[in-house]
C-alpha positions in Angstrom: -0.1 -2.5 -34.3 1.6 -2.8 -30.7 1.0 0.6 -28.9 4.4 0.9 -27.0 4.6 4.9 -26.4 2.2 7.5 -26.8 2.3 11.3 -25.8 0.7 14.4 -26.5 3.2 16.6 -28.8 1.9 19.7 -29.8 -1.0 21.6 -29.5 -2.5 24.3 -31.9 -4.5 26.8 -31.1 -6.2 29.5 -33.6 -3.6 31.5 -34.6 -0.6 29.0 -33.9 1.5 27.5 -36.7 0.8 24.2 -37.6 3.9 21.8 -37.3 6.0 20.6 -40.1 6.3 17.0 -39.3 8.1 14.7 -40.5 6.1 11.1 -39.6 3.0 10.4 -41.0 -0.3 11.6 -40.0 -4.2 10.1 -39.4 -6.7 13.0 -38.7 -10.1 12.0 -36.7 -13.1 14.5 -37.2 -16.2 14.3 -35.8 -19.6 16.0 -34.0 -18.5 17.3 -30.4 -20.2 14.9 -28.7 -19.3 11.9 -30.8 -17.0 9.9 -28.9 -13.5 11.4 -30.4 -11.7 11.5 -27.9 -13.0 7.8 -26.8 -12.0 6.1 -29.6 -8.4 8.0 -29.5 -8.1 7.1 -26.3 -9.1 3.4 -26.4 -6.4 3.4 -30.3 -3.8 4.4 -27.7 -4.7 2.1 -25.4 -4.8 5.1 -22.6 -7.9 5.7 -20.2 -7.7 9.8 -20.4 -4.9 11.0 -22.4 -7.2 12.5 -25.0 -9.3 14.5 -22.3 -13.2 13.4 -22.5 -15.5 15.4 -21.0 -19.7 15.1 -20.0 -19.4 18.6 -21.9 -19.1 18.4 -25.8 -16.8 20.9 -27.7 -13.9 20.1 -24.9 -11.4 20.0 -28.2 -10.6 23.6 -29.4 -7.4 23.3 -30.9 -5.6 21.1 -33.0 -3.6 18.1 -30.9 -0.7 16.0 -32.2 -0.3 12.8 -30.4 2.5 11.1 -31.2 2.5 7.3 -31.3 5.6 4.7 -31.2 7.7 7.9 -32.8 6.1 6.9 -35.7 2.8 8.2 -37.0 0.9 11.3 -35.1 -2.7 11.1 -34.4 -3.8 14.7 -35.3 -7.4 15.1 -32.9 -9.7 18.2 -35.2 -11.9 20.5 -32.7 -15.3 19.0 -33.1 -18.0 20.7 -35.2 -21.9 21.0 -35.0 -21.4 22.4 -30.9 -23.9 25.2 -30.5 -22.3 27.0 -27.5 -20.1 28.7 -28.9 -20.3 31.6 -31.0 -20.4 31.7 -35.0 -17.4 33.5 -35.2 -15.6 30.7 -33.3 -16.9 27.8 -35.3 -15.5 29.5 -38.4 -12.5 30.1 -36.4 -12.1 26.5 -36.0 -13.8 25.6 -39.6 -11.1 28.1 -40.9 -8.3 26.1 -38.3 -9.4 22.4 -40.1 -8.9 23.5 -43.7 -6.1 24.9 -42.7 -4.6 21.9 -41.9 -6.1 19.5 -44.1 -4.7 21.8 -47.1 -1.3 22.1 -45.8 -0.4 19.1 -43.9 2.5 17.0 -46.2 2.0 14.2 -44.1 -1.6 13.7 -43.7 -2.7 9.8 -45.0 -6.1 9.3 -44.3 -8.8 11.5 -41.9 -11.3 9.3 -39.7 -14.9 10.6 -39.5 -16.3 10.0 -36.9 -20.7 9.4 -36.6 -23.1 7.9 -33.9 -23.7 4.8 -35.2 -27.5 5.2 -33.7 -28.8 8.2 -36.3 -28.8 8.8 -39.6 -25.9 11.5 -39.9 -26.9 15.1 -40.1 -26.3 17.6 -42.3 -22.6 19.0 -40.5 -21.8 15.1 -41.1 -22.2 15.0 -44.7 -20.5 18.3 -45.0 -17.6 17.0 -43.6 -17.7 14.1 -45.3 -18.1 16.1 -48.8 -15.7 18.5 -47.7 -13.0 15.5 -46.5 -13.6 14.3 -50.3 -13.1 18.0 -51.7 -9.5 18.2 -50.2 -8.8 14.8 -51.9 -8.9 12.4 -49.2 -11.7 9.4 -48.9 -12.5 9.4 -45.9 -12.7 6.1 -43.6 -15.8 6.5 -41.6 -15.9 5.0 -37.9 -19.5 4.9 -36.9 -19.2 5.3 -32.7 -21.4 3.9 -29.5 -21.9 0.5 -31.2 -22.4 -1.3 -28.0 -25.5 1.5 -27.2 -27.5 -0.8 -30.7 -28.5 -4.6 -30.3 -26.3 -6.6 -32.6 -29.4 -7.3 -35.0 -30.1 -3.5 -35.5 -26.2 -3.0 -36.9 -26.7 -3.8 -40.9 -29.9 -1.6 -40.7 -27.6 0.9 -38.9 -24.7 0.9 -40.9 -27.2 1.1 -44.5 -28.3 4.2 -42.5 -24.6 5.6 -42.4 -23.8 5.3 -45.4 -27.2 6.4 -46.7 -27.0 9.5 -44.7 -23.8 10.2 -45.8 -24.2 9.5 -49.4 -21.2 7.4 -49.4 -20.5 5.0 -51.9 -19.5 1.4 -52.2 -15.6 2.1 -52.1 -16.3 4.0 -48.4 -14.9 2.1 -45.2 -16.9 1.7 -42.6 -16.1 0.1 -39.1 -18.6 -0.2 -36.2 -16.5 0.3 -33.3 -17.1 0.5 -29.3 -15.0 2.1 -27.2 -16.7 0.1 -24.4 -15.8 -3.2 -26.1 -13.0 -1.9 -28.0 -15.0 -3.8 -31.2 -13.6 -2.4 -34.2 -10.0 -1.3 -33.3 -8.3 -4.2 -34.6 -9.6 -3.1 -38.2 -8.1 0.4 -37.6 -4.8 -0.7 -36.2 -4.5 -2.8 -39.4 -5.4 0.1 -41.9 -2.6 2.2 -39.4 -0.2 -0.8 -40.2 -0.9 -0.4 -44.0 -0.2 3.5 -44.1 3.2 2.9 -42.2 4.3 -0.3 -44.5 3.3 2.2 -47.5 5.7 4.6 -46.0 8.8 2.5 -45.4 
C-alpha cells in the first residue's frame, strides 16, 4: 500500500450521527494510553495528524480518516482511562457499539495492546466483545522496540495468553519508532481492498 493522500473526514462526537460511507472501513481500538494514535499516524505515514498527546484519553469521539479516497481508518475513543467519569465511559462504550453494530462498511477492527504486559481485563473485554459483534479481531501488540528482541516470543505467548486468543488470531509486533510491523498491516489493508474491487 502507497499512502498518497490522507485527511481527517469526519468526526463524531456522542450524540452525532455516524456516517453512511461508502468506502471501506478498518477500526483501531485500544487502552488510552496504548499508542493508537502512533501507529495511525506512522500507517499514514504522517508525524501528528492523529493528535498524540503525554495525556491518555486525548480521543473522545469517533474520527474517520480518509485514505487514498479509498478505505477510512475509523480511530475508537480509548477505553480503560480512569479520569473521566463512569457515565462518560459508558457514553463512549455505548458510542463503540454503536458503530461496530451499524457500520456497513466495517472489514476488520485492530486491537491494539502493549506488547510489554500481559493484557488486562478491559483488553480481553474488547477482544470478546470485538468477537461478539462478529469480527476476529487482528491484534497489534504496540511499543515493540521498548522489549529486547529475545523477550518477543515470550511476549507475544503472553498476548495471546492474556487474551485467550486462539491459533487463527493475528498478531503483529509493531514499533512506531521502527515502523516494524506496518508492512504486514499495509498488506492485510491491500487484501480487504482487492476483496472489494
Amino acid at each position: 500500500m502507497i499512502i498518497r493522500n490522507v485527511s481527517l473526514e469526519t468526526v463524531c462526537g456522542i450524540t452525532s450521527k455516524l456516517p453512511d460511507n461508502q468506502k471501506i472501513e478498518v477500526a483501531f481500538a485500544g487502552k488510552s494510553n496504548v499508542g493508537k494514535s502512533s501507529l495511525i499516524n506512522a500507517l499514514m505515514n504522517r508525524k501528528s495528524l492523529a493528535r498524540t498527546s503525554a495525556q491518555p484519553g486525548k480521543t473522545q469521539t469517533i474520527n474517520y480518516y480518509n485514505i487514498n479516497d479509498e478505505l477510512y481508518f475509523v480511530d475508537l475513543p480509548g477505553y480503560g482511562y480512569a479520569k473521566v467519569s463512569q457515565e462518560t465511559k459508558e457514553q463512549w462504550g455505548r458510542m463503540v457499539e454503536r458503530y461496530l453494530q451499524t457500520s456497513r462498511q466495517l472489514k476488520a477492527v485492530f486491537l491494539l495492546v502493549d506488547i510489554r504486559h500481559r493484557p488486562g481485563e478491559n483488553d480481553r473485554n474488547m477482544y470478546d466483545w470485538i468477537l461478539h459483534q462478529g469480527y476476529q479481531p487482528i491484534v497489534i501488540a504496540t511499543k515493540l522496540d521498548k522489549i529486547k528482541r529475545s523477550q518477543l516470543q515470550k511476549q507475544l505467548k503472553e498476548v495471546r495468553e492474556g487474551l485467550d486468543a486462539g491459533k487463527d488470531t493475528t498478531i503483529i509486533p509493531f514499533s512506531a519508532e521502527t515502523k516494524q510491523g506496518r508492512e504486514e498491516i499495509y498488506a492485510l489493508l491491500d487484501g480487504f481492498l482487492a476483496e472489494n474491487r
